[in-house]
Steps between C-alpha positions, in 0.01 A plus 500: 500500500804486238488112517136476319542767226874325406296197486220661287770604252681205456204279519359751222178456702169735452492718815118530420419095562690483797321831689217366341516191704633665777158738526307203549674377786549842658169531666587204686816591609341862635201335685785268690707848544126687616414211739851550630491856587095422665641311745808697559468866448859690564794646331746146507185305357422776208926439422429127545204507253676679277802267499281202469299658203857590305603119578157344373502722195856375424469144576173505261707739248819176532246222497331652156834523336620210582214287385469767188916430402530135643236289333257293677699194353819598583340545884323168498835301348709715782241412788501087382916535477500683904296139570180701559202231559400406121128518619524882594702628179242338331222690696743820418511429158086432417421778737710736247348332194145471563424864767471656157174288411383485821475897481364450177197285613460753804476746280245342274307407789452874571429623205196238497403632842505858345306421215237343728443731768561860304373717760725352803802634608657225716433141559327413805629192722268225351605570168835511565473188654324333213786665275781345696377184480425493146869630454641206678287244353601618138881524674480129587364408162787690326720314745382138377522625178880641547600144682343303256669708177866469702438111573429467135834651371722293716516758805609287843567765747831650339603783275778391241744717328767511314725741587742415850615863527857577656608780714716722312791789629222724431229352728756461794597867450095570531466338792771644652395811411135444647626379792730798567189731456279319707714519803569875457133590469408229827748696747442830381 
């Protein structure tokens, strides 16, 4: 628990944006735990559950921080220098860039289902249907439009930068560190 809210401080991170983000993914995480305990219903699963919701909650907690004090370039140039398959740090990389509009055009999507149908409360199956496809049709568009806007600026496949970054005293005494931690916390 210490090793999140030293990283919080250093990382001079909002606490609010990362339990923001966390409460989205928490349902999930409890209707894996719930599904758990329905099959299994005795005193070592409820400790089990329990153990395994602590772990999901700080793996998502890590995983926010990480991403929130790394950079998603810094990741992308680490992945392509750890010989990572070009093909899937590029999928890494767009998928981080472009989520944001795709939520965007979801969300535009149903607020022109709302405005059309004022007195329904939920969407029935054909309409979602309809609305699915009509999100991936404009998703392939923006797609094309995306490939053909990187083709014209000289994009082939690779990211270019300028900076070759060393490993410093510091980053070695990190690691270290880390390392040290994570073996406590696995055998205890």
């Amino acid at each position: 628990m210490a090793c999140p809210i030293i990283l919080f401080i250093i990382g001079k991170i909002p606490v609010k944006l990362i339990f923001g983000r966390l409460i989205l993914i928490l349902p999930v995480i409890i209707g894996v735990i719930g599904v758990n305990l329905i099959i299994d219903f005795s005193y070592n699963q409820m400790i089990l559950s329990l153990l395994l919701f602590f772990k999901c909650v700080f793996s998502v907690v890590i995983t926010l921080l990480f991403i929130t004090t790394t950079g998603m370039n810094n990741i992308t140039r680490t992945l392509r220098r750890l010989k990572v398959p070009k093909i899937l740090v590029i999928q890494i990389s767009m998928l981080y860039r472009y989520i944001v509009l795709m939520m965007e055009e979801a969300y535009k999507i149903k607020c022109a289902y709302e405005l059309r149908t004022l007195d329904k409360k939920s969407m029935d199956i054909k309409n979602f249907g309809q609305i699915m496809a009509h999100m991936l049709l404009r998703s392939i568009a923006r797609a094309e439009d995306i490939y053909k806007a990187m083709k014209l600026r000289g994009f082939e496949g690779e990211y270019y930068t300028n900076t070759e970054e060393k490993l410093k005293v510091a980053d070695y005494m990190y690691l270290g560190i880390f390392i040290g931690i994570f073996s406590c916390t696995i055998h205890f």
